[in-house]
C-alpha positions in Angstrom: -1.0 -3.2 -12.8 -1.9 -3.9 -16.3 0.6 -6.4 -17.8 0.9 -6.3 -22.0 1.6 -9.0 -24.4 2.9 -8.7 -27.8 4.0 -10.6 -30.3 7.3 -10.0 -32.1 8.2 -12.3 -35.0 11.7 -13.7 -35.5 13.6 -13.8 -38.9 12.6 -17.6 -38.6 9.0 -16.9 -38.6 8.1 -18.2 -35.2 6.3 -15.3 -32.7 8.3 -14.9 -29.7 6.8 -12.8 -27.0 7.5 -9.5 -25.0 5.6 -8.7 -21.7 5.4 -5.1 -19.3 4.5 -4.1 -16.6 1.9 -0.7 -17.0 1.2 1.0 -13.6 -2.7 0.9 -13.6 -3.6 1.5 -10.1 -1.4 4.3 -7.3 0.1 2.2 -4.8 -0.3 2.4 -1.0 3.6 3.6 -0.4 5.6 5.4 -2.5 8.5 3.6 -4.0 11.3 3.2 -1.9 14.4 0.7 -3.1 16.6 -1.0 -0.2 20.2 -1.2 -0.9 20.8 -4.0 1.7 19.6 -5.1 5.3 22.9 -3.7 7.0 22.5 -0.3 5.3 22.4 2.4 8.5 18.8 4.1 8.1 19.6 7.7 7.1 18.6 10.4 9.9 18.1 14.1 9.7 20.6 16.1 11.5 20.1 17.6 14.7 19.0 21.2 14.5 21.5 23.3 16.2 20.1 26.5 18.9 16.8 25.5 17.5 14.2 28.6 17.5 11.7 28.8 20.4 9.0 29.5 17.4 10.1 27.3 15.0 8.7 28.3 11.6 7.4 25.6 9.2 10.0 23.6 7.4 10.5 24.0 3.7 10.0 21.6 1.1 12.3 18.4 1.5 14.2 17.6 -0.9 12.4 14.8 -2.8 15.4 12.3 -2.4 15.6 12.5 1.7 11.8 11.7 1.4 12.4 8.5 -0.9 15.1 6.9 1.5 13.1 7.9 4.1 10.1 5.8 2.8 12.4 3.2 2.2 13.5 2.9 6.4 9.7 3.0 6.6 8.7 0.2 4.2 11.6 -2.1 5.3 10.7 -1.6 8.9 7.2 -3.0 8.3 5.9 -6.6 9.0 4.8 -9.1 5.9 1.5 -8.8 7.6 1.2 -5.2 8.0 2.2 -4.3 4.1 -0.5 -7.2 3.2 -3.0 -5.3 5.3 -2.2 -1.5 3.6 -2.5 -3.5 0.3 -5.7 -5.1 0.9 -7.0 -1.5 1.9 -8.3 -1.1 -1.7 -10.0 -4.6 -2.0 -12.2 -4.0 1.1 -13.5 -0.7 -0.5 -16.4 -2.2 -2.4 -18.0 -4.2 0.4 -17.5 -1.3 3.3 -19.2 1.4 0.8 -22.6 -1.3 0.2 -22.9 -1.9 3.7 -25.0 -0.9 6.5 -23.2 1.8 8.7 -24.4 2.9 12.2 -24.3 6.7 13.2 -24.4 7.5 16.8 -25.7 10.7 18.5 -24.1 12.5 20.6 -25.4 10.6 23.7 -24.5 7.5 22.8 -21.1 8.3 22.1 -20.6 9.5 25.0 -22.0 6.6 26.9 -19.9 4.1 24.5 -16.6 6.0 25.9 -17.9 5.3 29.2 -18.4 2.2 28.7 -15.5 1.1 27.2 -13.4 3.4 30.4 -15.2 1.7 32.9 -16.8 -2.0 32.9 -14.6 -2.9 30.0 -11.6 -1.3 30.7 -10.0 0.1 28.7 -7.5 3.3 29.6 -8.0 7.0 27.7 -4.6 6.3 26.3 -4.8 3.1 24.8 -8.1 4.5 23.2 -6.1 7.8 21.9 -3.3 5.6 20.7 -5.5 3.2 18.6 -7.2 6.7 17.4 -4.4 8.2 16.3 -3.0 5.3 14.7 -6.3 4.8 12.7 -6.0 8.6 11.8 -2.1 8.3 10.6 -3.0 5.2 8.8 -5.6 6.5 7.0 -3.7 9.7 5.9 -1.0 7.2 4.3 -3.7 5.3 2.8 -4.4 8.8 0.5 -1.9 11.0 0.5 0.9 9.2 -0.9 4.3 10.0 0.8 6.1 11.2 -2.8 3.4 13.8 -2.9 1.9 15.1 0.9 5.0 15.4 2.7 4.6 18.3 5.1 1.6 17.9 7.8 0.4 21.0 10.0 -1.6 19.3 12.5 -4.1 21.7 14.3 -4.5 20.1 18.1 -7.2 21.2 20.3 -7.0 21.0 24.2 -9.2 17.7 25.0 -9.2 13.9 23.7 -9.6 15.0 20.2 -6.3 17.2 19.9 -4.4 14.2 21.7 -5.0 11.8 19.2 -3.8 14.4 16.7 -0.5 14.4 19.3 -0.5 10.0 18.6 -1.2 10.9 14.6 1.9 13.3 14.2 3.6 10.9 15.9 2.8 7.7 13.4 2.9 9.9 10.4 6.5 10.8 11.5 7.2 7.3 11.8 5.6 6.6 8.5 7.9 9.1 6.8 6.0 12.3 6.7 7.4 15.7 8.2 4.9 16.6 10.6 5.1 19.8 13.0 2.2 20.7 15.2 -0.1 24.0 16.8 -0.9 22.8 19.8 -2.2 26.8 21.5 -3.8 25.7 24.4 -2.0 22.6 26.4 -3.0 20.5 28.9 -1.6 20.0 31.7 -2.4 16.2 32.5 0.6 13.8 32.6 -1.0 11.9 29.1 -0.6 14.8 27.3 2.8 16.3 28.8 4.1 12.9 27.8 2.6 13.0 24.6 4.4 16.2 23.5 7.3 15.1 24.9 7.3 12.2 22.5 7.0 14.4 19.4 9.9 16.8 20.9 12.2 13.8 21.2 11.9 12.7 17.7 12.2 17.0 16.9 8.9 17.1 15.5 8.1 21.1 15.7 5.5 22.8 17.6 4.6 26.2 15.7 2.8 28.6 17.6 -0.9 29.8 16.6 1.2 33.5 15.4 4.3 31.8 13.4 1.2 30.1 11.1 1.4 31.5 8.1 -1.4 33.1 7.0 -2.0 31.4 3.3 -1.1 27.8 3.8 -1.3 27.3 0.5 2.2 26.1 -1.0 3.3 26.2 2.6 1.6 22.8 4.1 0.6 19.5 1.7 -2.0 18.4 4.2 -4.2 19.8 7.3 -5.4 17.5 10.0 -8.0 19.7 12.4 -7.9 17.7 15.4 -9.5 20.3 17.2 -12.9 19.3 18.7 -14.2 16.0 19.3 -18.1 14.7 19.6 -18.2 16.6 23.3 -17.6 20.0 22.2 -20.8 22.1 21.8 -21.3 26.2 21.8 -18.6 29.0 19.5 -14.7 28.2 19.7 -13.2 30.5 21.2 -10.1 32.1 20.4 -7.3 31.1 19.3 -9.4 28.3 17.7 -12.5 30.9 16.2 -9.8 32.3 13.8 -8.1 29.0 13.0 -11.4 27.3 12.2 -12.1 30.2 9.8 -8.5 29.9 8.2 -9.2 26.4 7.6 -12.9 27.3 6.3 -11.6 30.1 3.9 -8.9 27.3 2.9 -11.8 24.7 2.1 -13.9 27.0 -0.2 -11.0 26.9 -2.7 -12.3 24.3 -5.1 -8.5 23.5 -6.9 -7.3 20.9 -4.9 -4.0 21.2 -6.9 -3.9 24.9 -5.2 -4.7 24.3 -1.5 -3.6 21.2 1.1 -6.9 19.1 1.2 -8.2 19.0 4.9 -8.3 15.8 7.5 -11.0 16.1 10.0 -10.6 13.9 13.3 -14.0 12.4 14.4 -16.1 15.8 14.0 -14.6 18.7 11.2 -13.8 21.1 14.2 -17.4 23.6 14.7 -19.8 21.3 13.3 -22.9 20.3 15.6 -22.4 16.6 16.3 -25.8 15.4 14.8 -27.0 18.2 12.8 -23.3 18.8 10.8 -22.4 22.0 9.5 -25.6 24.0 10.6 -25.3 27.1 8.4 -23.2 25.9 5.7 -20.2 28.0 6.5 -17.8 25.2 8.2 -15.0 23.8 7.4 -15.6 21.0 4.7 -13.2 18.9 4.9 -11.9 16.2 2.1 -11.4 13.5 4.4 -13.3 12.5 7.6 -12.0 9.6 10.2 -14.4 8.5 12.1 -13.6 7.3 15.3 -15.1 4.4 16.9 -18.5 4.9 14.8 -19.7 8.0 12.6 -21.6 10.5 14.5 -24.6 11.7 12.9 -23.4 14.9 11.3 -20.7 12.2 9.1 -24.3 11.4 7.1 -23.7 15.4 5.9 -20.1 15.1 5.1 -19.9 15.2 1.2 -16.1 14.4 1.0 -14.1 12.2 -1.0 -12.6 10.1 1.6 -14.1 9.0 4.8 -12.4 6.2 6.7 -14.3 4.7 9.8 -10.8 3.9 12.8 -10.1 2.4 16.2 -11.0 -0.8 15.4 -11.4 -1.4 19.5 -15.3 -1.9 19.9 -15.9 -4.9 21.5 -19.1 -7.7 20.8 -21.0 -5.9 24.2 -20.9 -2.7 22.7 -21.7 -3.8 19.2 -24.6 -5.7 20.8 -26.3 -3.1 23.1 -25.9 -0.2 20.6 -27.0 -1.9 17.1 -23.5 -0.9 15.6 -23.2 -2.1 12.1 -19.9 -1.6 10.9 -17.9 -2.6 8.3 -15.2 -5.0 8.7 -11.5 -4.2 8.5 -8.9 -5.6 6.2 -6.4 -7.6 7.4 -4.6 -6.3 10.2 -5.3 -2.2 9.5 -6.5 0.4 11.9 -8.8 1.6 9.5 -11.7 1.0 6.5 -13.2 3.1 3.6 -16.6 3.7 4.3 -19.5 5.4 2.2 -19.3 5.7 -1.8 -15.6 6.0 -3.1 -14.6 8.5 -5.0 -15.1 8.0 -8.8 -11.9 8.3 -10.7 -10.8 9.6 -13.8 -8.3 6.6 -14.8 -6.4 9.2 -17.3 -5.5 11.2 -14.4 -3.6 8.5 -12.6 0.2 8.8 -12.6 2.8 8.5 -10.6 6.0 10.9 -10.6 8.5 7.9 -9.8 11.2 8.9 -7.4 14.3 6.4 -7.1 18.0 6.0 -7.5 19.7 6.2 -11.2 20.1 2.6 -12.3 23.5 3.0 -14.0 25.7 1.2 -16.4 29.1 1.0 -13.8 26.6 0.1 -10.5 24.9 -3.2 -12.0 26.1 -6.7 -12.0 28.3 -7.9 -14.9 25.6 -11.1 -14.7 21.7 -10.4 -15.4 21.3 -13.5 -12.8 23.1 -12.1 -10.3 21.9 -8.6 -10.9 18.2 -10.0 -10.4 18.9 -12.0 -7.7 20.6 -8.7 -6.0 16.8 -7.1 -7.3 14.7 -10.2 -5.8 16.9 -10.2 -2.5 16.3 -6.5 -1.8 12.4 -7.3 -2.9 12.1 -10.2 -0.1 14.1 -7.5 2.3 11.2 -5.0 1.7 8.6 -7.1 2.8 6.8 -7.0 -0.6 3.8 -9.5 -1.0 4.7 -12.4 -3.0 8.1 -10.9 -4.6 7.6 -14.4 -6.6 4.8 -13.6 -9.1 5.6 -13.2 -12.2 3.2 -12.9 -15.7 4.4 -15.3 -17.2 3.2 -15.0 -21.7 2.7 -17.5 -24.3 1.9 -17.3 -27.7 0.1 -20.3 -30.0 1.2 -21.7 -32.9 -1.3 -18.7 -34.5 0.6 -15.9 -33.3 -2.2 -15.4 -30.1 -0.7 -13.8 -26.9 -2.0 -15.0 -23.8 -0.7 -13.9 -20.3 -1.1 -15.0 -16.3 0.3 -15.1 -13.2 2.4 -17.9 -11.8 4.9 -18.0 -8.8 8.3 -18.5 -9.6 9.6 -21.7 -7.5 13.1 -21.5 -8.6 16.2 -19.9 -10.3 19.5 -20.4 -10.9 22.0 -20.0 -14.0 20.4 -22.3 -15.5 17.0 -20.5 -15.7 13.5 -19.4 -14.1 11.4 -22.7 -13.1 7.3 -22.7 -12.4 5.3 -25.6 -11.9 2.0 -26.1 -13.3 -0.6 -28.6 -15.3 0.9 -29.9 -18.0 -2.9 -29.7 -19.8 -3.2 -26.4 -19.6 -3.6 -23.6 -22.0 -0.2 -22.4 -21.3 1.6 -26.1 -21.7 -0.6 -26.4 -24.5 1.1 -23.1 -26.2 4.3 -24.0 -25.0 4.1 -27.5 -26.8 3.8 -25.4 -30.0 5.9 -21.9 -29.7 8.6 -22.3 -26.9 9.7 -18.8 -27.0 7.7 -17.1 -24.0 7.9 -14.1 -21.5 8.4 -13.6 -17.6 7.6 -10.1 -16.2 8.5 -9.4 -12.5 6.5 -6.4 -11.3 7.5 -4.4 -7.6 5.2 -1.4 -7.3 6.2 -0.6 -4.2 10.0 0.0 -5.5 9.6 1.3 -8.9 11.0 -2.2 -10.7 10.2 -4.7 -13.4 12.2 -6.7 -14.8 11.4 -8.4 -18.2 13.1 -12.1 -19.1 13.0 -14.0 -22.8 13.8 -17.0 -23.6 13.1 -20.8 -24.0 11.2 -23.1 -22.1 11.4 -26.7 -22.2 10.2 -29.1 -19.0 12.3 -29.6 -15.8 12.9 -33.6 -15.5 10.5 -35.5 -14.1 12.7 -36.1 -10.9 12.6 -32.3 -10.0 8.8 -32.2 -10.9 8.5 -35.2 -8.3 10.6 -34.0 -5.6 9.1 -30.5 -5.6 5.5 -31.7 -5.4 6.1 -33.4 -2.0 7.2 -30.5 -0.9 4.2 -28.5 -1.1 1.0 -28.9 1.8 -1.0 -31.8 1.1 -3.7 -29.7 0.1 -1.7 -28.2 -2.6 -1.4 -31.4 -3.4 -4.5 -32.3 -3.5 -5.7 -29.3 -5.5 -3.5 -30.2 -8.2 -4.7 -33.5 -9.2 -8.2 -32.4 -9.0 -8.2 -29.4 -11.0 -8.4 -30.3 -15.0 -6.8 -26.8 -15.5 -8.1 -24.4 -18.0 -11.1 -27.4 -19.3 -14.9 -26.0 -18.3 -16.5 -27.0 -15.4 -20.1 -26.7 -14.4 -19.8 -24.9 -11.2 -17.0 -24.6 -8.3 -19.2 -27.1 -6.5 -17.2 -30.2 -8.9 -14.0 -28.7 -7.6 -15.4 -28.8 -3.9 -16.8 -32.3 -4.5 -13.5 -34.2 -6.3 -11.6 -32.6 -3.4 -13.5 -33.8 -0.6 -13.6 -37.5 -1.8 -9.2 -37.1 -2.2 -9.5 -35.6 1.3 -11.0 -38.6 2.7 -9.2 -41.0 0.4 -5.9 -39.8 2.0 -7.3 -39.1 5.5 -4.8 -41.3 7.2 -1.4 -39.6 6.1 -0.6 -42.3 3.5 1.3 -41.0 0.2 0.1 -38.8 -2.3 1.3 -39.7 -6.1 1.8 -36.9 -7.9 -0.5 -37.2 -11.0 1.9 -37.1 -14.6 0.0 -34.4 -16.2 1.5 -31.7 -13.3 5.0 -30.9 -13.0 7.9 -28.5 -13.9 9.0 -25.5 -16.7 12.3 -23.9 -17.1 12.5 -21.0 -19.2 16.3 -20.5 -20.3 16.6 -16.6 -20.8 18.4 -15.0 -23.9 17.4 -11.7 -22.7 17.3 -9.4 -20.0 15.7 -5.9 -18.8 16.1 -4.1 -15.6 13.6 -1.5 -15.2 13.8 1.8 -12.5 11.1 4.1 -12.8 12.0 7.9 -12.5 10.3 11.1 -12.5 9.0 12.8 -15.4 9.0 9.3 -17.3 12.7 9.6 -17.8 12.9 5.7 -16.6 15.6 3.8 -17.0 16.2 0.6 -18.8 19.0 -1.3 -19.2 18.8 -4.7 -21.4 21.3 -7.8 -21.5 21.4 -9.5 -24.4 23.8 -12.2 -25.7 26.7 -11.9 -27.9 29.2 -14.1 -29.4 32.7 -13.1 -28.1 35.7 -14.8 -29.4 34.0 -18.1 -29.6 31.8 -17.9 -26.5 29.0 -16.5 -25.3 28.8 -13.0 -22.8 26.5 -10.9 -22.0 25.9 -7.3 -23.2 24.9 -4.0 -21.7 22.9 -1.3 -23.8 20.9 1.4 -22.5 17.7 1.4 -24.1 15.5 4.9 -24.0 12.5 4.8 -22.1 
């Protein structure tokens, strides 16, 4: 996100200040909103005298997929969202290091290995795999725009963790449906299918495909052949490799569904890749457990190493380096990421109309309803807001605090009262807050006046932080120059000591407390083709007091 400060200029002369939110980066999810905990999660009906060859399911209608990304975001865990959002930050380290590429041999022996002394169970391994696969998918091919997923499953290890992928992906909110030509028989993969059947996920056979899956699918996952399989598919899986080929060699990616490959693109040689340059070239590549030598010829976008199940005895008798994983994902970028052309990035928002006769009377209340609905979603620190100054010279200046508090009385932060922001504030007390939720398509702007909470509240709220919050805040001189981070590590460990035994920790009087007293209101809700809307609250004198107003401002 790119946050902007300008300055407007009041009839008095004194620069007030205006903040927004500008989406920079594409998020991980698309933008779901959550109308409240108890809402029932909205289901798709149950196909009646359903085909025996089901054919593949049309577009969805674009609202069914956003409150079906919004069951799917409010079903995750705090931890999991922080771990799909710190995707992106681990992409810089994972592409400069060291990766290890195993031969075929080796693979194989690792999957002993890990199915005998170390024992693990085929399944657990194809359920970590296809999680890794489904999770890097989402991590892509955003939700609003790759919807409908043909998944192309072979007969061995490699089509069943495209069976666990459809699965997750469903789960995750895509519309998967699967061609699955040549079953097996085994008990792990009976069950498996019946898994997708119970949640109606459609199997289309190899002749219902249609023949251009262009503008009929959004993405292909070939989950056909694994590292084991050497020699010619045969058919059915000959002319489906080549209908994924001929898709490939169309270079407008806007024309054709890019391609997923599991493990190995489906007819490459596992260590010499795609022999005689006529395979399928897939745009994205998961590697499972570690690349196989043919990954050093894939020349994809995206390759994403998944399974995140090799153990320290593995690692150690096979050399593996391999990147780390963020947080608690299934999966890491690895190799160069893509370059980007930044004018190319937009999103085509799709929410519910924020309208006039639906919001609060109250711009507290309605932001509170907004903030409840954030915490609700899981969203990663719903509290930070950019928070912008201007001097007494008309200079904009603009960070990120947490908000601690709000009430009708106004939006409180704490912070060093000898810092470049306090130092502003002592001069210009008009300033900005700007609340930013990606993931639901929201900001929300607030103006108004700040002036310091009373030292009681300042007191009583720093005691209620962790000690070494506390201790961070008397030894930081905020926003003066220090030498190195070394004087901060220093000045901390002599306080550490200082108030080793538990004793009371006076909270130093340039910290405490600031309550900005809003005069104005926006509500932001992103929509597609930019046709957002806005609706402000200002305040008006009514007979004597003062209410708020409602105006519609264009976007």
């Amino acid at each position: 996100m790119l946050t902007a400060a300008s300055k407007i200029w009041s009839k008095s002369g004194v620069a007030t200040t205006t903040t927004r939110a500008m989406p920079f980066f594409l998020s991980t999810f698309p933008a779901p909103t959550i109308a409240a905990p108890s809402v029932t999660p909205l289901c798709p009906p149950t196909r009646q005298n359903p085909s025996p060859h089901p054919r593949l399911p049309p577009p969805p209608r674009r609202p069914l997929a956003f409150f079906a990304a919004a069951a799917r975001l409010a079903a995750l865990s705090p931890s999991r969202t922080r771990a799909m959002a710190s995707l992106a930050t681990s992409t810089v380290a994972a592409a400069a290091a060291e990766v290890t590429y195993l031969s075929q041999r080796d693979a194989a022996e690792i999957d002993e290995q890990l199915m005998g002394p170390l024992g693990f169970s085929v399944d657990q391994l194809m359920e970590l795999a296809g999680l890794s696969v489904a999770e890097a998918v989402a991590e892509v091919y955003k939700l609003s725009e790759h919807t409908r997923v043909l998944v192309i499953c072979g007969p061995g290890n490699n089509g069943g963790d495209g069976l666990v992928a459809a699965r997750h992906l469903h789960h995750f909110g895509y519309k998967p449906f699967v061609c699955y030509p040549k079953r097996t028989a085994k008990p792990l993969y009976s069950g498996l299918v019946t898994q997708l059947e119970s949640l109606d996920i459609p199997f289309v056979p190899v002749e219902d495909l249609f023949h251009d899956l262009q503008g009929q699918v959004d993405i292909v996952i070939d989950a056909m052949f694994g590292f084991s399989f050497h020699g010619t598919p045969r058919p059915p899986f000959d002319d489906l490799v080549q209908m994924l080929v001929s898709l490939s060699v169309t270079d407008d990616l806007a024309k054709r569904p890019p391609i997923v490959s599991v493990d190995i693109p489906s007819g490459w040689h596992v260590e010499e890749g795609d022999v005689n340059g006529g395979g399928i070239k897939p745009d994205m590549l998961v590697s499972l457990t570690a690349p196989k030598l043919c990954a050093k010829k894939f020349t994809g976008p995206h390759h994403f190493l998944g399974g995140r199940f090799v153990p320290p005895p593995i690692s150690s008798k096979y050399g593996l380096e391999l990147p780390p994983y963020p947080g608690t994902s299934m999966c890491v970028r690895i190799g160069k990421a893509p370059s980007v052309d930044i004018s190319s990035l937009r999103e085509n928002y799709i929410s519910p109309e924020l309208l006039e006769n639906e919001v609060m009377p109250d711009p507290f209340d309605q932001f509170r309803r907004w903030f409840d609905e954030a915490v609700t979603a899981n969203l990663r620190e719903p509290n930070a807001m950019a928070l912008t100054t201007v001097s007494k010279a008309g200079k904009p200046s603009s960070r990120m605090v947490l908000l601690k508090g709000v009430d009708k009385h106004g939006f409180v932060w704490y912070t060093n009262y000898g810092s470049q922001k306090a130092h502003d504030l002592s001069e210009n007390s008009n300033a900005a807050l700007l609340f930013y939720w990606n993931e639901m398509n929201r900001q929300v702007r607030v103006e108004g006046l700040v002036q310091k909470v009373s030292e009681e509240e300042s007191e009583k709220y720093f005691h209620s932080r962790p000690r070494g919050s506390q201790l961070g805040a008397i030894v930081s001189k905020q926003s003066t120059v220090i030498s190195g981070r070394h004087v901060l590590q220093q000045a901390y460990k002599e306080l550490e000591q200082k108030y080793s035994d538990g004793s009371f920790i006076p909270k130093p009087d340039y910290w405490g407390g600031y309550r900005l007293t809003p005069n104005l209101f926006e509500f932001w809700q992103g929509q597609q083709s930019r046709l957002h809307d806005r609706l402000q609250y200002s305040q008006r004198e009514v007979d004597g007091s003062t209410v708020w107003h409602i105006e519609r401002l264009s976007p």
